[in-house]
N, C-alpha and C positions, 0 to 999 in steps of 0.2 A: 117495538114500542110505538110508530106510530106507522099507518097505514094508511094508506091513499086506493079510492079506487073510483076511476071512470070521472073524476072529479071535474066538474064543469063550473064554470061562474060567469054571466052575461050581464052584462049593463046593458039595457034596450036591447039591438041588434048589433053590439061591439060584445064579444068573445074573448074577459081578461084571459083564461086559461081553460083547454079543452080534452075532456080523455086524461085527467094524470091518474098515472099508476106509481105505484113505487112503496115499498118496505124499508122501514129501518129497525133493526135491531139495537137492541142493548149497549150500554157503554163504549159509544163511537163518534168521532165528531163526522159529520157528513157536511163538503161544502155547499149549497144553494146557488148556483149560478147563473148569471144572465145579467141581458142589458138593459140600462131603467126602461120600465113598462113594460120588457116581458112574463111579468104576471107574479114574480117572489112574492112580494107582498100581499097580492092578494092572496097567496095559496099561506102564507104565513098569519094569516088574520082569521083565514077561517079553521085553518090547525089551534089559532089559540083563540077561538069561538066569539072573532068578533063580527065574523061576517059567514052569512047562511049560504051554502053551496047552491047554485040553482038546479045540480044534479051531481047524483054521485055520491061517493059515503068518505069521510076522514072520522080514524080513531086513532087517541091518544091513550095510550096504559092501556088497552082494550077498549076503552068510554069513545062511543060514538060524538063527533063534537057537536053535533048538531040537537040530536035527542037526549044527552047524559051532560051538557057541559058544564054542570058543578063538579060532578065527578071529575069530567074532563082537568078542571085549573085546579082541581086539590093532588093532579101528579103532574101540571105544567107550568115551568115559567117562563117568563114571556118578556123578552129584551129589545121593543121597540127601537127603530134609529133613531126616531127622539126623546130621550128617554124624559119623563112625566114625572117632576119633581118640585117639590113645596120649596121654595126659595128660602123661604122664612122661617124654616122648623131648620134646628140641630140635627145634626146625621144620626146620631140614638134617636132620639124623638121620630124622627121618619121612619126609621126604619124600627121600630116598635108600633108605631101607629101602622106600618104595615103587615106586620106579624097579627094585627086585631086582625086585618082586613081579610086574610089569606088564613084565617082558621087555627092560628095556632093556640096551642092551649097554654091557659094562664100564668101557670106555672112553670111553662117552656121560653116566655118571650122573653126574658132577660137573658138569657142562656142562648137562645138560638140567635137574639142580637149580636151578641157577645162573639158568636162563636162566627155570624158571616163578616162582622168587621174585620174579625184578626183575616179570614181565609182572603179578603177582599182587599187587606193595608188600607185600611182607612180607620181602625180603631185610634190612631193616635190625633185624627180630625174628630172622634165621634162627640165633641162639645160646639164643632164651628158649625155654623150658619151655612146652610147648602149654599146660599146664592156667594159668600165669599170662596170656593172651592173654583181650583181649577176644573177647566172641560172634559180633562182627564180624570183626576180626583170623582166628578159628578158622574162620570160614566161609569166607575168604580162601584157609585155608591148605589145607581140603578141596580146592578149588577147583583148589589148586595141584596137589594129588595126583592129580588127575581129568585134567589136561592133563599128568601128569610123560610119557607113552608119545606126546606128540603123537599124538591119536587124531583120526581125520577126524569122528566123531559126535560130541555132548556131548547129556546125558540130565541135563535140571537140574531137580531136582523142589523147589520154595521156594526157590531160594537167596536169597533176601530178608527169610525170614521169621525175626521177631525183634529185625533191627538199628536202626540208631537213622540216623536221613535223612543224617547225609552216607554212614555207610558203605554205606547204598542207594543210594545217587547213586551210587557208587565202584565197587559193585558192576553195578550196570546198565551205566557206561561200561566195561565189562573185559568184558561179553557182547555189546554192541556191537560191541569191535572182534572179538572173537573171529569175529563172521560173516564177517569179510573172508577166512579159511580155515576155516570150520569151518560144520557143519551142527546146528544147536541146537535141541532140541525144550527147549523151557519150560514147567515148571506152573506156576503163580501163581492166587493169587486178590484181584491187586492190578491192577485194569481198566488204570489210570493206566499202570501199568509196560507192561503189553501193549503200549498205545498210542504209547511209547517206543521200543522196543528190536522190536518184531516189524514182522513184515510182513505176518502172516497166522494165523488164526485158527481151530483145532479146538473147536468147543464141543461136551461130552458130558453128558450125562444119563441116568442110570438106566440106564448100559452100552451106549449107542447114543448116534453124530455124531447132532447136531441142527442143528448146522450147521460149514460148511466150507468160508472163504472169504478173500481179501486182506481186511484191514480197510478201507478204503474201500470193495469191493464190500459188503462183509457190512452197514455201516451205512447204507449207501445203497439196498441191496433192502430186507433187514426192518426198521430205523427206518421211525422214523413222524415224522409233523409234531403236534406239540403245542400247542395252544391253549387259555389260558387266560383266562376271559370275566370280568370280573363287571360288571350294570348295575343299576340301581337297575329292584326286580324282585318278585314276590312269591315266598316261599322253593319253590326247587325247580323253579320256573316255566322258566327258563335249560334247565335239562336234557329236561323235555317236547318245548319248544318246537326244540330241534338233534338232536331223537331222528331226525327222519329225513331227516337229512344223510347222503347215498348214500356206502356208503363207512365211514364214521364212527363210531367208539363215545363214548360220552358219559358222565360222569363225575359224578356233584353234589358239590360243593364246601359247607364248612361255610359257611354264609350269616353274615354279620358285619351287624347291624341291619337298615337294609333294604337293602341289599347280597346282592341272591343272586349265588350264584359256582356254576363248572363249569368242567371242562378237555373239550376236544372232541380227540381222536388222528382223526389223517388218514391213510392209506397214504401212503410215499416223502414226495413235497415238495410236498405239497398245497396251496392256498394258498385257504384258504378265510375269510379275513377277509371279501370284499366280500359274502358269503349270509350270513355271520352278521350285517353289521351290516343287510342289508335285513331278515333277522326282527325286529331288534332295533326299528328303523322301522319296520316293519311293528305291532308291537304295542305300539308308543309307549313303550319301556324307554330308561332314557338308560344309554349308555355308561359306565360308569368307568374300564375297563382292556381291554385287549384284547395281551396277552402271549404271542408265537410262537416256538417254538424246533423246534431238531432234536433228534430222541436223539441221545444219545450211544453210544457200544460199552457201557458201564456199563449204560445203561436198556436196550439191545437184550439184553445177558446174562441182567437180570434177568428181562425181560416172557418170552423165549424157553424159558430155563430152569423156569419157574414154570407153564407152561402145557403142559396136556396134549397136544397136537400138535404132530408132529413137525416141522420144515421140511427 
């Protein structure tokens, strides 16, 4: 449903995004990720044909965005982070004046109003005044605008950002079900929600994927296994003595008395308790803690994002 290829976009001699490649199929929510300014938005602006690529082809439904984008927004809608709303029109009234705008036919707009308030919870506001709604309620009623043309895309850029936990609960369960027909590309900068609601994960940086993958494969190649040492030790000593554990980086921890501490990272699901406690025997340190975990999607976003090579 939408495809990306070679996808380029320069302001003068600054490079928002360079070379993206990437497919999305059918009824899936995909997360969008990265840190502000590496390029989401731009690549979200010209998927929903507000901005002309300066190289490279994006199609939505098959429709080229660039050469077809009428076709393009009659299977796309498009959920800006700020979302563009008449303060002073009633939420029916909007969102019927957005049913003109988005093509639907005459005889469909009261029906398809009808039908995105209830899917949206906002039919019981559909007489109040957009600007007396809450921040959540208004992002609700975007939302609604975004599904009035039943579009088979959806282009959600934040829709979370701002609201108060239950209306992100309410908001997540309503993207949810939306996968069951619809194809949804998501930005977010909330790991948690990812973990939620997707299935699958584009991370970008500095205008190039740095990675591209289900979330369980993606945490499962680049996570790492985490281990956190401390034994009674001479300061510093812990990190020396694991420096050449094959494989492993090693980390020094603030020493608390004589307690020296250290975290050792493994590749994947390494399982290196029983080398660390022979050094540890080895050089007559008593154990005090010996603490193993997995990354999470969160700590793979940040170590990946943070570091200068690609994967």
């Amino acid at each position: 449903m939408i495809s990306v290829a070679q996808l380029t976009k320069a302001y003068g001699d600054v490079l928002a995004i360079q070379d993206l490649d990437f497919e999305i199929e059918g009824n899936t929510v995909v997360g969008f990720l990265g840190a502000n300014g590496a390029g989401k938005s731009t690549t979200m602006k010209i998927l929903a044909c507000f901005l002309p690529p300066t190289r490279g082809t994006a199609r939505v439904g098959g429709f080229d965005c660039f050469g077809e984008s009428v076709k393009v927004r009659e299977v796309l809608g498009y959920l800006p982070e700020s979302v563009p709303l008449y303060p002073d029109m009633r939420v029916h009234e909007y969102l019927e004046y957005m049913a003109v705008l988005k093509g639907v036919p005459a005889h469909r707009r009261a029906v398809a109003t009808a039908e995105v308030m209830a899917r949206c919870h906002v039919d019981e506001r559909r007489r109040s005044t957009i600007a007396t709604l809450s921040k959540g309620l208004r992002q609700r009623v975007g939302l609604a605008a975004t599904l009035i043309h039943n579009p088979r895309v959806l282009i959600l850029d934040e829709p979370t950002i701002g609201l108060d936990p239950v209306e992100i609960r309410k908001t997540r369960e309503m993207i949810r079900e939306l996968a069951t027909d619809h194809t949804v590309l998501l930005s977010t900068h909330i790991l948690s929600e990812v973990e939620q609601i997707c299935s699958r994960a584009i991370i970008i940086r500095r205008g190039s994927i740095i990675a591209d993958a289900d979330l369980s494969t993606l945490v499962r190649d680049q996570g790492r296994t985490i281990i956190d040492v401390a034994a009674h030790a001479p300061p510093g000593a812990l990190a020396v003595a694991f420096a050449g554990l094959e494989g492993t980086s090693v980390e020094p921890l603030e020493p608390v008395d004589s307690e020296d501490r250290c975290r050792v990272s493994a590749p994947g699901e390494a399982d290196l308790r029983a080398e660390i406690s022979r050094l540890l025997k080895k050089n007559d340190w008593l154990c005090l803690g010996l603490e193993v975990r997995r990354e999470t999607l969160e700590d793979v976003y940040v170590r990946i994002t943070q570091t200068e090579k690609v994967l």
